[in-house]
C-alpha positions as CSV (number, residue, x, y, z in Angstrom):
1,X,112.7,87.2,110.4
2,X,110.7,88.9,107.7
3,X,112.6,87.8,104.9
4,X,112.2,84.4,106.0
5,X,108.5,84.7,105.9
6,X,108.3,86.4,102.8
7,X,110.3,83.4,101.4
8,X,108.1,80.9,103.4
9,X,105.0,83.0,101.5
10,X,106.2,82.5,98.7
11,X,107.0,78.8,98.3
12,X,103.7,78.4,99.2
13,X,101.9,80.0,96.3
14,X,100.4,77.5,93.8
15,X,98.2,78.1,90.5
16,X,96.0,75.4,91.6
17,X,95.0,77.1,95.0
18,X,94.2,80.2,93.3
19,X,90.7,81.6,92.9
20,X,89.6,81.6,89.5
21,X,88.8,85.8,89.9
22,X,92.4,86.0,91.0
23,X,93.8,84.3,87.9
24,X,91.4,86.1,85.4
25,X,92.5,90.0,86.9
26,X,96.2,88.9,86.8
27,X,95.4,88.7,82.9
28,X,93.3,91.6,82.9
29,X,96.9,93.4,83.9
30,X,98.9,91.9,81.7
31,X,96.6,93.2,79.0
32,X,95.9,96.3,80.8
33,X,100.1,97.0,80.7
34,X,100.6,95.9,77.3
35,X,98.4,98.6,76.2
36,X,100.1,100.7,78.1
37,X,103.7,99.8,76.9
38,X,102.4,99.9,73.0
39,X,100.9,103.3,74.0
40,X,104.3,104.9,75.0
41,X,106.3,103.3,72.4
42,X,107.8,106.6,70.7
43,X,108.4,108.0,74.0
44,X,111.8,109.4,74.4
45,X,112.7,108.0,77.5
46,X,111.2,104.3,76.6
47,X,113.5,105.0,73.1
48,X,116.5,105.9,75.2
49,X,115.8,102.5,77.4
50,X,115.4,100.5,74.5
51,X,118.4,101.7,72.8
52,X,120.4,100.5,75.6
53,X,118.8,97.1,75.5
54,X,119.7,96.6,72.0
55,X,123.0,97.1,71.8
56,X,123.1,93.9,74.0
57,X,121.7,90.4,72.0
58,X,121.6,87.3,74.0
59,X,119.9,84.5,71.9
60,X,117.8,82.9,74.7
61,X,117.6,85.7,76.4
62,X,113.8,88.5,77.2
63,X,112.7,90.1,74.3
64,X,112.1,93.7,74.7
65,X,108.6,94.0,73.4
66,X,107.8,95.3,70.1
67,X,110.9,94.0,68.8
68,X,112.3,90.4,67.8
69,X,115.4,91.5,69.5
70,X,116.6,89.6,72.7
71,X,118.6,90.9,75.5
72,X,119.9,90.3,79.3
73,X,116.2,89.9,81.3
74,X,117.8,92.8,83.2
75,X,117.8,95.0,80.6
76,X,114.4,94.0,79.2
77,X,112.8,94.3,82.5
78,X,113.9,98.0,82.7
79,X,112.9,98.9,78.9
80,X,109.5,97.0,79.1
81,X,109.3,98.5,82.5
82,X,109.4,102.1,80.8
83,X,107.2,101.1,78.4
84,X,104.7,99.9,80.6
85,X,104.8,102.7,83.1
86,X,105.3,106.0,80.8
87,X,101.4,106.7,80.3
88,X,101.0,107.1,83.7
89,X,97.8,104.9,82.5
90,X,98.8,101.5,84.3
91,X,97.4,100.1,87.6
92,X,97.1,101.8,91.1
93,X,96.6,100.5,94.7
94,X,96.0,103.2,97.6
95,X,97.7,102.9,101.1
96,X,99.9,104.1,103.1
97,X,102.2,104.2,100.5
98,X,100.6,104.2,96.8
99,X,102.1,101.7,94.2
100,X,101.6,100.6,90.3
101,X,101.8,97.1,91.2
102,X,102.3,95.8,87.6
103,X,105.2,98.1,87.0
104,X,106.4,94.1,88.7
105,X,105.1,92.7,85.1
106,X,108.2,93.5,83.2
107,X,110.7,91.3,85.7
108,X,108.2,88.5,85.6
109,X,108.0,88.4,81.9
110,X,111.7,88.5,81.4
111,X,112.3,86.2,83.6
112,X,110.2,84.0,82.6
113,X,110.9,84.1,79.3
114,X,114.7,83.5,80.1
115,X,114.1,80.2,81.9
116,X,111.2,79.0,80.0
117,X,108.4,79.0,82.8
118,X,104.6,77.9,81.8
119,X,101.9,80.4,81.9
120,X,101.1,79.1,84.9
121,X,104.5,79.6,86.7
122,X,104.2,83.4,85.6
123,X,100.8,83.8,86.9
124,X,102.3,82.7,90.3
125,X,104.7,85.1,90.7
126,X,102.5,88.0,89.3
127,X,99.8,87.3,92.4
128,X,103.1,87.2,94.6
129,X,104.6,90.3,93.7
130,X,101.3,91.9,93.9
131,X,100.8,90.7,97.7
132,X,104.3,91.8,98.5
133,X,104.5,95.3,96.7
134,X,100.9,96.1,98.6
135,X,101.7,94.4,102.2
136,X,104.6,96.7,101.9
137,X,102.5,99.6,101.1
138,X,99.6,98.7,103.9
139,X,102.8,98.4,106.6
140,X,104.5,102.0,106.4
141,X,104.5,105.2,104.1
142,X,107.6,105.9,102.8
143,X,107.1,109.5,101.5
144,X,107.2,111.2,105.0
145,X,110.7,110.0,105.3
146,X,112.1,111.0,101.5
147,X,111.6,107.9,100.6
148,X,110.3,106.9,96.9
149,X,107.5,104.4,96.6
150,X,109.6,101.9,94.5
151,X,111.7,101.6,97.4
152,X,109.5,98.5,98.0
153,X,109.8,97.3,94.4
154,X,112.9,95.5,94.6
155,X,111.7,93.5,96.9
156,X,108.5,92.6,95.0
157,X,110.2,92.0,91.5
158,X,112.8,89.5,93.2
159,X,110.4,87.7,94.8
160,X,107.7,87.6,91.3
161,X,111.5,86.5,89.6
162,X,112.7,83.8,92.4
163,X,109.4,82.0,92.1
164,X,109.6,81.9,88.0
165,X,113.4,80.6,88.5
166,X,112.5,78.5,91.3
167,X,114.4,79.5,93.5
168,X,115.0,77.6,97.0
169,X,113.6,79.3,100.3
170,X,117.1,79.7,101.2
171,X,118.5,81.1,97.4
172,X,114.6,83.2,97.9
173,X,115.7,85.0,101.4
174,X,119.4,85.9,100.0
175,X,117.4,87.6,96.7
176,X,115.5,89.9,99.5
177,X,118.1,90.1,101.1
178,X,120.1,91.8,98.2
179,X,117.4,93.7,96.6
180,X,116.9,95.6,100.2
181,X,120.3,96.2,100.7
182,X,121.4,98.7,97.8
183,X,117.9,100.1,96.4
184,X,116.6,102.9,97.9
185,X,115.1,105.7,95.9
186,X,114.7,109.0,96.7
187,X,111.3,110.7,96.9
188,X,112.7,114.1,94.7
189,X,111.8,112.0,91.7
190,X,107.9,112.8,92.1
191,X,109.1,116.7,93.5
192,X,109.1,119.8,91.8
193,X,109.2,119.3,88.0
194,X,109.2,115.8,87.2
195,X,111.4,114.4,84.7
196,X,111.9,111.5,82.1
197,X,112.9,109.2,85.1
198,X,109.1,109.0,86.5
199,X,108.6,106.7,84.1
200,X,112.0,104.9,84.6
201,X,112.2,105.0,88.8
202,X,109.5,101.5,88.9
203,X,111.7,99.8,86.0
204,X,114.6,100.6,87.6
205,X,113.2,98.6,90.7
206,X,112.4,95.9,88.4
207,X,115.6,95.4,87.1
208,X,117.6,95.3,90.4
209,X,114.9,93.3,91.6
210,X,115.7,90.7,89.1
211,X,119.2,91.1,89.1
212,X,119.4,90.5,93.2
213,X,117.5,87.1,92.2
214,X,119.6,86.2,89.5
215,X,122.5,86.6,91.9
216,X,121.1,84.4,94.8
217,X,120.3,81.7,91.9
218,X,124.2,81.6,91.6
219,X,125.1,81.1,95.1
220,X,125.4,85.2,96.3
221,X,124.6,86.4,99.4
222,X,123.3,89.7,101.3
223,X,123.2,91.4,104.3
224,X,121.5,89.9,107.1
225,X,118.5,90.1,108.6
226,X,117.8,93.1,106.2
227,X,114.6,94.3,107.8
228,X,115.4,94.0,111.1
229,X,119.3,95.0,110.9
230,X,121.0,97.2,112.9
231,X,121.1,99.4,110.3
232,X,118.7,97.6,108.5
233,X,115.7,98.5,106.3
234,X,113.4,99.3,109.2
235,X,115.8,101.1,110.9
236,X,116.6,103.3,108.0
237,X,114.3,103.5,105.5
238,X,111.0,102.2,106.8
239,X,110.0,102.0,110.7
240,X,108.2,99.2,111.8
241,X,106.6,96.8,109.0
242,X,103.8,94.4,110.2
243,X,103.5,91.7,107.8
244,X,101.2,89.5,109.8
245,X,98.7,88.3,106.5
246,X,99.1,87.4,103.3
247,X,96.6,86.4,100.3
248,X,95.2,82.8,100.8
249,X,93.4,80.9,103.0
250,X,90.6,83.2,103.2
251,X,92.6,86.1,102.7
252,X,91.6,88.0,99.8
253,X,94.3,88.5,97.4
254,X,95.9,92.0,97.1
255,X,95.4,92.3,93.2
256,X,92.1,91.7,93.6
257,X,92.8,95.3,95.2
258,X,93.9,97.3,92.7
259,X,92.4,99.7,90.2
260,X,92.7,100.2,86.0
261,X,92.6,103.6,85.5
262,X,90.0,105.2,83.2
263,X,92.4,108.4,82.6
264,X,96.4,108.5,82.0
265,X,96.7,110.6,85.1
266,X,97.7,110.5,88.6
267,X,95.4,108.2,90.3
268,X,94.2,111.3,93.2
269,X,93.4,113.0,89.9
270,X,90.9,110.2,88.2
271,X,87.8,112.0,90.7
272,X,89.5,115.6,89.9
273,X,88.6,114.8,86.2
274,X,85.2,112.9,86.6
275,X,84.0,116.0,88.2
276,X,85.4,118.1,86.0
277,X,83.9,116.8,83.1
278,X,80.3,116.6,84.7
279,X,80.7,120.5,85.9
280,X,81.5,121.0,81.8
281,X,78.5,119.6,80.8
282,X,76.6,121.5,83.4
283,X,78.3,124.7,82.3
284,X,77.5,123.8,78.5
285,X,73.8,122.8,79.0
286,X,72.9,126.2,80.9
287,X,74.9,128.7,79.1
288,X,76.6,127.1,76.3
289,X,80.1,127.4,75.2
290,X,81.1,131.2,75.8
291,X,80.3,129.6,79.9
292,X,83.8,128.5,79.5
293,X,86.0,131.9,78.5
294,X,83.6,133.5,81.7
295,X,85.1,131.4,84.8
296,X,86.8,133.1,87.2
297,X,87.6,130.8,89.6
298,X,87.6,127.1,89.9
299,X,88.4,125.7,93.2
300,X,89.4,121.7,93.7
301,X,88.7,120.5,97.1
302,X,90.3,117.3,97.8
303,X,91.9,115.1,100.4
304,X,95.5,115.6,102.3
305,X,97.4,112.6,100.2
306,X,96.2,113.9,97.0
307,X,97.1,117.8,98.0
308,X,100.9,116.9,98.9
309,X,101.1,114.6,95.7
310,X,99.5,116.8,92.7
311,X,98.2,119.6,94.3
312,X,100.6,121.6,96.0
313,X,104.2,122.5,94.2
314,X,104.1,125.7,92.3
315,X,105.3,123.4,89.6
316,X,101.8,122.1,89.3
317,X,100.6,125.5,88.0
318,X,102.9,125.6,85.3
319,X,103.8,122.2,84.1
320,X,106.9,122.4,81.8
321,X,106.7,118.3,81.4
322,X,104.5,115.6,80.7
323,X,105.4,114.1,83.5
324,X,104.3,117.2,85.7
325,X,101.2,117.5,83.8
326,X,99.6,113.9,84.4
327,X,100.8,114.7,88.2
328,X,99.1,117.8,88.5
329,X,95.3,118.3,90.0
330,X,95.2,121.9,88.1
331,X,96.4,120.6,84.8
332,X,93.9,117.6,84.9
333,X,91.1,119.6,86.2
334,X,91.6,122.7,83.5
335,X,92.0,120.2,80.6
336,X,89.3,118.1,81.8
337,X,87.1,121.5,81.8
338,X,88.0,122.4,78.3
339,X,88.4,119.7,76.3
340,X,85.7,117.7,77.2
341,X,88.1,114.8,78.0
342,X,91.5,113.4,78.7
343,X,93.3,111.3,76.6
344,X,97.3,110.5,76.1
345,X,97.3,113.2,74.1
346,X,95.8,115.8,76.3
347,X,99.8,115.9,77.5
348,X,101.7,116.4,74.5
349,X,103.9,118.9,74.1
350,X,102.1,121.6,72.4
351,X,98.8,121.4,74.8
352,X,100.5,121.8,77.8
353,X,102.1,125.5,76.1
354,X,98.6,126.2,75.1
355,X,97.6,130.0,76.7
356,X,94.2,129.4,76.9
357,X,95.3,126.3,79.5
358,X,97.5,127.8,80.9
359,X,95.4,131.1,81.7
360,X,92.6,128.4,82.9
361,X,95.4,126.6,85.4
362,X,96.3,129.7,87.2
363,X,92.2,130.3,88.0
364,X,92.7,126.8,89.9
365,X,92.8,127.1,94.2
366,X,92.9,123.6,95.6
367,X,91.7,123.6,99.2
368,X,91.7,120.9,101.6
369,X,88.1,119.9,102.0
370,X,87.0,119.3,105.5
371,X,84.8,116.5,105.2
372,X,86.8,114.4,103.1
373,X,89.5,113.7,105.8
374,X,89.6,110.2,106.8
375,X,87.9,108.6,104.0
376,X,91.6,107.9,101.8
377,X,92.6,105.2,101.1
378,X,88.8,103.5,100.9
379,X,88.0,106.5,98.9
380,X,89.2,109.7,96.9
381,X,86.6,112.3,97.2
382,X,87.5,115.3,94.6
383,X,84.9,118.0,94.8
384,X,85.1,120.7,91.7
385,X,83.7,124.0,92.2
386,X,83.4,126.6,89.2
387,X,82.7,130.6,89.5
């Protein structure tokens, strides 16, 4: 059963069998999302997650970061979840199914923190969650069937969490086993206009993650065998999950996989605003600045995953949320183009009203570039055109 090898997997991890480039980007993350979280601070839905926290003090509890208040782990790993996530500026692996793998950093931490593990302990579970969240991603794509991407973060998070409360492999299949059975999300969070719970959907996963391995610590149990149940999670949510290799013993290490973002956007969008930026220049140095106020057209020619994800909903042509904003190609690209960058502010509020953006978006055609089909996930072509 798959939840008994998952289990197996990760009773097996140990700091000392891990490579020294493993150890060192696990703490490249964890620096990587606390910059994030400390970026997105005063964001409203981050308040709102925090709020709730704190009216909940447990003395030995997770501390919500930021604060010297203590809470239920739950509840910090949902509003530290937030926090890390909000920017749209944390981590990224490509697959089948895309993730933020240390949107898993925020159950770790609380757990951790709750039962006292070593540094050592939390790196651990960190690598694990990482090689389950992207095994899970390499297996099946979830968004053809309506599915959500942090579907598969509950199971991550538990697992990160059992291995930080040492769970047995027995306590370890029952926390799968529960964090499969009652967390599936649906895909209309990243549809249409997107909305404060973007940021939330991951930390949300965290926390139920968590709380499923909090439950098996105390003697619950779940449905069994979850993934290959009658009406279990391959039956249902999934199809078919191959979960044949995992990290070690001369298999590289999934977070040794993933990508920091140079932009707070979409990931399909990073090479939308690279080239953007270099057209820009190339505008500037031959006709200087009134090239900008002359373009008639720009045309984005990208890949099919990217298309579908940012580049396709009306929406994306008239962004009335942040959250829209970092997930739309034309919004990126048209920013990118006059601006001469993109920052965390490049979304606030009163840009994305701006009429000289918004005139630029609707001059945007994205087109699905011939060449470039087959080379996601080992590469996200973007190629920007300007008239």
């Amino acid at each position: 059963m798959i939840a008994d090898r998952l289990a197996a997997y990760a009773q097996s991890i140990r700091y000392e069998d891990l490579p020294a480039d493993v150890v060192h980007e696990v703490k490249r993350r964890v620096l990587d999302s606390l910059g994030c979280a400390f970026g997105a601070w005063t964001a409203k839905p981050c308040v709102i997650a925090r709020q709730i926290a704190q009216a909940v003090t447990i003395p030995n509890g997770a501390t919500l970061w930021g604060t010297a208040h203590k809470t239920l782990p739950d509840l910090a790993a949902f509003a530290n979840g937030a926090l890390i996530r909000y920017l749209d500026f944390n981590d990224t692996y490509l697959s089948k199914e895309p993730a933020h793998p240390s949107d898993n950093i925020s159950a770790v931490f609380a757990a951790g923190e709750n039962t006292g593990a070593s540094g050592r302990q939390v790196i651990e579970a960190i690598v694990l969650a990482y090689e389950i969240q992207c095994r899970l991603c390499d297996a099946a794509a979830l968004r053809p069937r309506g599915w959500d991407h942090v579907t598969y973060g509950p199971f991550s998070s538990a697992l990160g969490v059992a291995k930080v409360l040492k769970l047995s492999k027995v306590q370890t299949v029952q926390a799968i086993n529960l964090a499969g059975v009652a967390n599936v999300a649906l895909r209309q969070t990243r549809v249409g206009d997107l909305s404060m719970w973007k940021a939330c959907a991951f930390a949300n996963a965290a926390r139920n993650g968590l709380f499923a391995a909090m439950l098996a610590r105390f003697g619950m149990t779940g449905p069994s065998p979850i993934f290959e149940g009658q009406k279990g999670f391959m039956e249902l949510v999934s199809g078919p999950l191959d979960l044949s290799a995992f990290g070690g013993k001369k298999v590289p290490y999934k977070v040794l996989e993933t990508y920091i973002k140079h932009y707070p956007v979409e990931y399909h969008a990073q090479s939308a605003v690279e080239a953007a930026l270099v057209v820009r220049e190339e505008l500037l140095n031959k006709e200087g600045r009134s090239a900008l106020s002359g373009i008639a057209e720009i045309e984005i020619g990208s890949y099919d995953v990217a298309i579908e994800i940012i580049g396709r909903d009306p929406e994306k042509w008239r962004p009335a949320t942040r959250e829209t904003a970092d997930h739309s190609l034309p919004y990126c690209a048209a920013v990118a183009l006059l601006d001469g960058a993109v920052t965390v502010q490049s979304f606030d509020a009163k840009r994305l009203t701006d009429p000289r953006l918004r005139a630029l978006m609707q001059k945007v055609r994205v087109i699905e570039q011939e060449e470039f089909i087959g080379w996601y996930p080992k590469a996200m072509p973007t190629r920007v055109t300007v008239r």
